[in-house]
C-alpha positions in Angstrom: 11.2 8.2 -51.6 8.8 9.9 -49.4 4.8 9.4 -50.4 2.5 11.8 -50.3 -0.7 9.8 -50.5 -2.4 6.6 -50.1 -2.0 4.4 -53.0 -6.1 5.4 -55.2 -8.1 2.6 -56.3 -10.4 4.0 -59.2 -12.4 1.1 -58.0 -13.6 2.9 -55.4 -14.5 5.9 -56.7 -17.2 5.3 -59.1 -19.8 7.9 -57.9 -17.0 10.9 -58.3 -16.6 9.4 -61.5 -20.3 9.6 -62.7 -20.1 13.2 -60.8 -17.7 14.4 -63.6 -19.8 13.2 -66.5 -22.8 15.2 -64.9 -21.0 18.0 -64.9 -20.0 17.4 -68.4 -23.5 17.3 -69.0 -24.5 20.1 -67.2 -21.8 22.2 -69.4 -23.0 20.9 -72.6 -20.3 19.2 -73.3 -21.6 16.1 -73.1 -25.1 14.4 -74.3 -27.0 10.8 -74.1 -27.2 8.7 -76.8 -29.9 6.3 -77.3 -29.0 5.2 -80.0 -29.0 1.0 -80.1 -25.5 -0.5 -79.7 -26.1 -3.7 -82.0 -28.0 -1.4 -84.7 -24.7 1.3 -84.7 -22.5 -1.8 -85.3 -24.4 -3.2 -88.3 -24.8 0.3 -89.8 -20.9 -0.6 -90.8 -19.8 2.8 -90.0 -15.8 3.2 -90.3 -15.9 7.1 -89.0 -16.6 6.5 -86.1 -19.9 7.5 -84.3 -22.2 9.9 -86.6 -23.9 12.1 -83.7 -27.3 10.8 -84.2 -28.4 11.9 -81.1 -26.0 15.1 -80.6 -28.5 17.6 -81.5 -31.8 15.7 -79.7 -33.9 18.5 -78.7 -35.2 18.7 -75.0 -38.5 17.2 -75.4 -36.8 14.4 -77.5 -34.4 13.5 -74.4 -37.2 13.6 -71.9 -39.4 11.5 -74.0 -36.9 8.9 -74.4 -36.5 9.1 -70.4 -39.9 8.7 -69.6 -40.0 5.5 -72.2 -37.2 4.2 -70.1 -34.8 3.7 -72.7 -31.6 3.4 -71.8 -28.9 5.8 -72.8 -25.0 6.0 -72.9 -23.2 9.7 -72.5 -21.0 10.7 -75.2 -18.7 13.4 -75.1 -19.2 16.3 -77.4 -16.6 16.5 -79.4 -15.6 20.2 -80.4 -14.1 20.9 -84.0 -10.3 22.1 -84.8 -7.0 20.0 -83.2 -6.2 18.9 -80.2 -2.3 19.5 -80.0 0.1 19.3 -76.9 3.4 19.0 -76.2 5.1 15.4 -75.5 8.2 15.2 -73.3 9.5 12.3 -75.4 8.4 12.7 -79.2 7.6 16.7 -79.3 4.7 18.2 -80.4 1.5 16.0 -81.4 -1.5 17.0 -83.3 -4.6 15.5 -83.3 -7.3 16.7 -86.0 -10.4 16.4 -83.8 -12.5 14.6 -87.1 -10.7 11.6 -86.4 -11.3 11.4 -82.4 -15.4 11.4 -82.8 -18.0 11.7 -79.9 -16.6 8.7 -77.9 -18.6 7.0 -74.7 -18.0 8.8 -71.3 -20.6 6.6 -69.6 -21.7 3.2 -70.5 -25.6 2.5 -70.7 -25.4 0.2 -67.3 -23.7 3.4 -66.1 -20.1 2.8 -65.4 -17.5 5.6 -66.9 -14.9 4.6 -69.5 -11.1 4.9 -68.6 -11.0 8.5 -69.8 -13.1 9.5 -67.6 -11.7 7.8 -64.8 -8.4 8.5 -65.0 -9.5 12.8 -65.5 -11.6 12.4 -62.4 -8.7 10.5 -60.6 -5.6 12.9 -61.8 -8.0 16.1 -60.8 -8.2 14.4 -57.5 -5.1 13.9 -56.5 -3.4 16.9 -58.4 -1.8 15.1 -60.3 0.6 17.6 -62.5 3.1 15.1 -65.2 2.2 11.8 -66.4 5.2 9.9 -67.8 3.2 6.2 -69.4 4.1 4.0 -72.4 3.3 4.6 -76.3 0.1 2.8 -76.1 -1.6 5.6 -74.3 -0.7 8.3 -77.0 -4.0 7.7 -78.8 -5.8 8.2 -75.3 -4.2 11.6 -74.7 -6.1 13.9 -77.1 -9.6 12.4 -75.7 -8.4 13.1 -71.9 -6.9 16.5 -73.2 -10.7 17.7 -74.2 -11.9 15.7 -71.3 -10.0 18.4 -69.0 -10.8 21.4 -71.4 -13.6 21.0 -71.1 -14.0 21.1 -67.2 -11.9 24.6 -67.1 -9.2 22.9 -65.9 -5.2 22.6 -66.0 -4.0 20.1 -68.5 -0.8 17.4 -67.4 2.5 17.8 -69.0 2.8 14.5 -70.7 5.5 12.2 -71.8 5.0 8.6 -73.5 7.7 6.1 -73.5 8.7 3.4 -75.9 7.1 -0.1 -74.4 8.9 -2.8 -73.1 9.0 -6.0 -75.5 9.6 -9.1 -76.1 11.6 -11.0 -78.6 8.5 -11.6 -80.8 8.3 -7.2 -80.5 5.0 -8.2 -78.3 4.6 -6.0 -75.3 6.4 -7.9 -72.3 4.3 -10.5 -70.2 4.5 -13.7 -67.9 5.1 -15.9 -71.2 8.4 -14.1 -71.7 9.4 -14.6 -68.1 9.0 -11.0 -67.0 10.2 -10.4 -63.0 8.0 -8.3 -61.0 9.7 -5.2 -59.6 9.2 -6.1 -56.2 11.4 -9.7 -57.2 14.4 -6.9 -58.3 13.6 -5.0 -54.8 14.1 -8.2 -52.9 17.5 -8.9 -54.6 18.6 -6.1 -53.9 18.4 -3.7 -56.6 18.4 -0.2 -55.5 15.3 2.0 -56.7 17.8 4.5 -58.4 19.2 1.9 -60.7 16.0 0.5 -61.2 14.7 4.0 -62.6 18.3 4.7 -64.6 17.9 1.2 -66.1 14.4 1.6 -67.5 14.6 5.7 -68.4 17.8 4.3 -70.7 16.4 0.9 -71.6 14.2 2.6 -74.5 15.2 6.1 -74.9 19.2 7.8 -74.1 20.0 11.3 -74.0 22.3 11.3 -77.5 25.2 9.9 -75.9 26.6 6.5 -74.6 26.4 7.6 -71.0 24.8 5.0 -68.9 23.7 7.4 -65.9 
């Protein structure tokens, strides 16, 4: 395999991070909340976040910055569906009701993965994403994370997880072997990737290649 790029830590890319919400921001497709986190969670609400602060008028925001209070950003969540195309399970649809105005940008400041990973993908070009089930429910938000920014959206496909006997996802306590262990006895990297593209998933057929 030949690489065409250093291996990216999102570690160290914080301030590009916080660049992206700005621009969010800047597009209106994002807003603060001040709203307090301990009061939002004993209000009880099962929907999700109820936009209390969505529609703050100007001098509202600037008079909550000059009180100093602090503030998360949440994206602004548009109405309709979000729907794309999976490579694995086909088309999924997303009414946007259920998604809400989730957290772009903490109130000490540090972006949520959704943001991250955006900023990260735009970055490096990145075209396919090919991850496990779990990240299905993430999709949707990155999806109108990207819209929202003009730009291209990934193909994506989502793979069953591996798991364990107990149907947990796979971990240390059921003796999982690090894919560098396999490299080091041996294992060539095509096998490798046959064994795991047919370990949950096979073309309609018994072939093993």
């Amino acid at each position: 395999m030949v690489w065409d790029g250093e291996p990216l830590f999102q570690s160290t890319r914080l301030k590009e991070h916080q660049n992206l919400v700005q621009e969010l921001l800047t597009r209106g497709s994002a807003y603060r909340c001040f709203c307090d986190p301990e009061k939002l969670k004993a209000s009880g609400n099962s929907f999700g976040y109820p936009g209390t602060c969505r529609n703050l008028s100007n001098s509202q925001i600037q008079e909550n910055l000059t009180a100093g209070r602090p503030f998360a950003v949440r994206f602004c969540t548009p109405e309709g569906e979000t729907v794309f195309h999976d490579g694995v399970h086909g088309e999924i649809r997303t009414n946007n009701r259920d998604i809400s105005d989730f957290i772009l940008l903490r109130r000490d400041g540090t972006p949520v993965y959704q943001v991250a990973v955006v900023a990260d993908d735009k970055h490096m070009g990145v075209t396919h994403i090919i991850r496990g089930d779990d990240h299905i429910t993430n999709t949707p938000k990155q999806i109108l994370i990207y819209q929202a920014l003009g730009l291209l959206v990934p193909q994506f496909a989502h793979v069953p997880l591996i798991l364990g006997p107990d149907k947990k996802r796979l971990s240390k306590r059921h003796g999982a072997t690090s894919v560098t262990e396999y490299r080091d006895r041996g294992i060539l990297p095509e096998a490798m990737r046959n064994f795991l593209a047919l370990l949950g998933w096979n073309p309609g057929d018994d072939r093993e290649s």
